[in-house]
DSSP file (Angstrom, degrees, kcal/mol; ACC not computed):
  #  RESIDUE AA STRUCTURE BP1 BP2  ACC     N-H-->O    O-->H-N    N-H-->O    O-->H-N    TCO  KAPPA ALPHA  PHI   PSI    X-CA   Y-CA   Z-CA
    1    1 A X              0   0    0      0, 0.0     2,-0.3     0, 0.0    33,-0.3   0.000 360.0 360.0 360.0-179.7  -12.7   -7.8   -2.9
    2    2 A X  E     -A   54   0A   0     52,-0.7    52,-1.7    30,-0.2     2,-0.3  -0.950 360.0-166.1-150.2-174.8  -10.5   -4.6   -3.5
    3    3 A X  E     -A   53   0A   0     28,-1.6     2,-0.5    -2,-0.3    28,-0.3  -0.905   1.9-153.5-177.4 117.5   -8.9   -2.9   -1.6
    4    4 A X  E     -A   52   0A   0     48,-2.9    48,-1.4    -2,-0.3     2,-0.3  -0.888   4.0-156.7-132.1 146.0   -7.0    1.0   -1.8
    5    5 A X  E     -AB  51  29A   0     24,-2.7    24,-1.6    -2,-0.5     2,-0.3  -0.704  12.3-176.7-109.2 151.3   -4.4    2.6   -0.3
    6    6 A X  E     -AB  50  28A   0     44,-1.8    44,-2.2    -2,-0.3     2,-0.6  -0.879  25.9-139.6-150.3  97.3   -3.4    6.4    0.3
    7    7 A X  E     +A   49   0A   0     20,-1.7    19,-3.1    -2,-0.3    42,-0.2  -0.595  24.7 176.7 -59.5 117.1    0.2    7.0    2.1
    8    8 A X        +     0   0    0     40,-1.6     2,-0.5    -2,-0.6    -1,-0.2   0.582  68.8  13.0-117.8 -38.7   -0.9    9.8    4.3
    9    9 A X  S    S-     0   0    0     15,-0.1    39,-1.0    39,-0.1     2,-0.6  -0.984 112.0 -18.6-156.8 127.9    2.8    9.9    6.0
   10   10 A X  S    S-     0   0    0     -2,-0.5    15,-0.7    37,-0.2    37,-0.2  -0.678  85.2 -48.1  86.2-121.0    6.3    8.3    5.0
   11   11 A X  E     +C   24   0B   0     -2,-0.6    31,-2.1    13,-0.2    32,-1.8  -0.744  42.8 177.6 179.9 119.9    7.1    5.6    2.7
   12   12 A X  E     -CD  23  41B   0     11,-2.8    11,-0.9    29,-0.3     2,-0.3  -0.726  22.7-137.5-121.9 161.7    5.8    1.8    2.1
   13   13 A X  E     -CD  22  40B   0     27,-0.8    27,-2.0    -2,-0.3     2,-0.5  -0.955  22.8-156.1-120.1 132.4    6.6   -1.0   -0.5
   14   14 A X  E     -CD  21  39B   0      7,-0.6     7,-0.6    -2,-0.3    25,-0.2  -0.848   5.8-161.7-107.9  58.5    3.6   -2.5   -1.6
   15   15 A X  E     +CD  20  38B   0     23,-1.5    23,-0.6    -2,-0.5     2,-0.2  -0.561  15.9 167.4 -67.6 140.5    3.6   -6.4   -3.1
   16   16 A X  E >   -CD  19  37B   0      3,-2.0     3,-3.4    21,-0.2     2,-0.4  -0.832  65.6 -47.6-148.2 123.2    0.7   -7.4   -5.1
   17   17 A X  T 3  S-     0   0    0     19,-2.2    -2,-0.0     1,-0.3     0, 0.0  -0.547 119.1 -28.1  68.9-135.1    1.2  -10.7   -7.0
   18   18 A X  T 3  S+     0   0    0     -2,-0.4    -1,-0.3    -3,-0.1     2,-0.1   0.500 119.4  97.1 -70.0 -18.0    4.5  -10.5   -8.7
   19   19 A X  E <   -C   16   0B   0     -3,-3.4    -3,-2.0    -4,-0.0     2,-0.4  -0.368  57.1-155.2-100.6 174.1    4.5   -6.8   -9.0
   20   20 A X  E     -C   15   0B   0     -5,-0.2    -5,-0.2    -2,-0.1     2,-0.2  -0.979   8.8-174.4-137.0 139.5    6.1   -4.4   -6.7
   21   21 A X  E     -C   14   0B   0     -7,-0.6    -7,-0.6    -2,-0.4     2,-0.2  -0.656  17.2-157.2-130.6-175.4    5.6   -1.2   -5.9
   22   22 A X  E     -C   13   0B   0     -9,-0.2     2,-0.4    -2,-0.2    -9,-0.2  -0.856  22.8-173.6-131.2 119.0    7.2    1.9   -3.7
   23   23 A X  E     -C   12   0B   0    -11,-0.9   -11,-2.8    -2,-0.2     3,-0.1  -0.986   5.8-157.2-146.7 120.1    4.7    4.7   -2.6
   24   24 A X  E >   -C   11   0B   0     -2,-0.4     3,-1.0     1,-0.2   -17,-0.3   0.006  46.9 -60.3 -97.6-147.7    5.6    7.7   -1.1
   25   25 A X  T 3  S+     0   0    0    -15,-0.7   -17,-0.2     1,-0.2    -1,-0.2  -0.513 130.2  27.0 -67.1 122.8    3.7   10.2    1.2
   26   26 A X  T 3  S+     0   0    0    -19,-3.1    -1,-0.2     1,-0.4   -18,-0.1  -0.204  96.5 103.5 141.1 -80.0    1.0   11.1   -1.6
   27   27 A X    <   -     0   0    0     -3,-1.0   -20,-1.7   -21,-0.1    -1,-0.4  -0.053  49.0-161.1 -81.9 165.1    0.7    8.3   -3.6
   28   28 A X  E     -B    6   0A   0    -22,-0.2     2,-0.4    -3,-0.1   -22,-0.2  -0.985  10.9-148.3-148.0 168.8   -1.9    5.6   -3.7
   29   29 A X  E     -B    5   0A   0    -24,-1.6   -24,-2.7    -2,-0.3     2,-0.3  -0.962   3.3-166.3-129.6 139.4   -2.6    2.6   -4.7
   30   30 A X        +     0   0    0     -2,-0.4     2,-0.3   -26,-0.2   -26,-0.2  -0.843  30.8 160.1-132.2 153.9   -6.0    0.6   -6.0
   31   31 A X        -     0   0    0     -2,-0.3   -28,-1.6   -28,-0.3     2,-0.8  -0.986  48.1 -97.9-157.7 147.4   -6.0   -3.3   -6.2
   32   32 A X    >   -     0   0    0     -2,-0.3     3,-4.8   -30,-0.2   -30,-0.2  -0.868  35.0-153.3 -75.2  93.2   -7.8   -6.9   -6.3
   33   33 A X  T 3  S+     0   0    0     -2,-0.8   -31,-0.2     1,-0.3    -1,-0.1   0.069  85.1  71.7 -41.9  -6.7   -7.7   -7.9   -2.7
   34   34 A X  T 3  S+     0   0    0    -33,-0.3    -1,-0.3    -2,-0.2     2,-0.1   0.437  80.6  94.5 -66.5 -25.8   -7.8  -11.5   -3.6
   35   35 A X  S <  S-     0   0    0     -3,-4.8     2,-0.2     1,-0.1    -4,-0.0  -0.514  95.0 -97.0 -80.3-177.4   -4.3  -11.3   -4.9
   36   36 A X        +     0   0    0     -2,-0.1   -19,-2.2     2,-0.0     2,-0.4  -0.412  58.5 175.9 -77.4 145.2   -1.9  -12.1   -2.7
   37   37 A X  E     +D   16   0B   0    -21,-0.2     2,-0.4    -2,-0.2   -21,-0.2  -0.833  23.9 178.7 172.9 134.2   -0.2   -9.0   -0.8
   38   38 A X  E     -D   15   0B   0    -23,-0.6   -23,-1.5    -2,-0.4     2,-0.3  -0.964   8.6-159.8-134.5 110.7    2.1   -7.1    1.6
   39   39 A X  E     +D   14   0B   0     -2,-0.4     2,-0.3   -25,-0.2   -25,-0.3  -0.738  12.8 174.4-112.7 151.5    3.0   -4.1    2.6
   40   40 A X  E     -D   13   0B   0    -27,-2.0   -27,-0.8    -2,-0.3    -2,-0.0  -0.976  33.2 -94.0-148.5 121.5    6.2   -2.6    4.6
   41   41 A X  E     +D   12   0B   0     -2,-0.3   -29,-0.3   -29,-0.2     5,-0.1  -0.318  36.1 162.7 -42.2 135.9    8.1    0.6    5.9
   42   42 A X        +     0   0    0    -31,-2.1   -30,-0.2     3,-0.1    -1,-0.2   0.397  48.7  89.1-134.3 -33.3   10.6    1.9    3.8
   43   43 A X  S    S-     0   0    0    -32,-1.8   -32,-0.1     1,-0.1     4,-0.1  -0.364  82.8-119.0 -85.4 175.1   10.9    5.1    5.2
   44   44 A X  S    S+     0   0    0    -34,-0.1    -1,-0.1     2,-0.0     3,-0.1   0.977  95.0  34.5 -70.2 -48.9   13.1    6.1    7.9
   45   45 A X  S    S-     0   0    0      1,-0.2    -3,-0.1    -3,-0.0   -34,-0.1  -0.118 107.8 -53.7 -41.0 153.1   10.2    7.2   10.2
   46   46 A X        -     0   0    0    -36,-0.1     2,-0.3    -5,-0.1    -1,-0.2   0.149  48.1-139.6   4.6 140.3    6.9    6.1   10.7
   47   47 A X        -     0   0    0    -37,-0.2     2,-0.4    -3,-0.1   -37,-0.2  -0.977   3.8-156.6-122.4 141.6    4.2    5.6    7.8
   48   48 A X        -     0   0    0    -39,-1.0   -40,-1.6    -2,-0.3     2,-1.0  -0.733  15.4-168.8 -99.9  87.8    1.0    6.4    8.1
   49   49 A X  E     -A    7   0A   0     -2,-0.4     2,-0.2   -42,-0.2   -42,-0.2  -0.587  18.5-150.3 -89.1 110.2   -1.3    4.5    5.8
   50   50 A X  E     -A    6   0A   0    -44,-2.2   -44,-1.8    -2,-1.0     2,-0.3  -0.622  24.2-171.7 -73.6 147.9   -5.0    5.0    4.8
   51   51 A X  E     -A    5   0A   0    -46,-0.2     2,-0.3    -2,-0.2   -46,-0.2  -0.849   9.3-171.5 177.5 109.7   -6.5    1.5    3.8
   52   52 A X  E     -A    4   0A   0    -48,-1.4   -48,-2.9    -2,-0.3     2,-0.4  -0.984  10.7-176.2-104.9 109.1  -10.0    1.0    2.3
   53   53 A X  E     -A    3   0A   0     -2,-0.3     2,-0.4   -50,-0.2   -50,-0.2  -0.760  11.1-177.1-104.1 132.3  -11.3   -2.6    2.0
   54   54 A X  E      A    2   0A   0    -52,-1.7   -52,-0.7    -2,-0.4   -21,-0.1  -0.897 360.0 360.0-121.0 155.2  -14.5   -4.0    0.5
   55   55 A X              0   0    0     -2,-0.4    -1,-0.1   -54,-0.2   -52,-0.0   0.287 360.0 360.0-154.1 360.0  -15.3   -7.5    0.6
């Protein structure tokens, strides 16, 4: 599958595999949804996170 993300509000950290990423209000991120992967608030506030999955 894959699977992308679009930080609409705040701040996440992003694992995928080994790598790691930090994406603020803005940024996005596009991935293989089979690897393994996590995501977390970082900002102080809320994040608001857009998340499109295919499978």
């Amino acid at each position: 599958g894959e699977e992308f993300l679009l930080v609409l509000k705040g701040a996440i950290e992003v694992r995928v595999g080994e790598r790691e990423f930090r994406l603020d209000t803005g940024d996005s991120l596009y991935f293989d949804s089979e690897l393994p992967h996590r995501m977390r608030t970082v900002s102080r506030g809320a994040a608001e996170v857009l998340v499109v999955a295919a499978h």
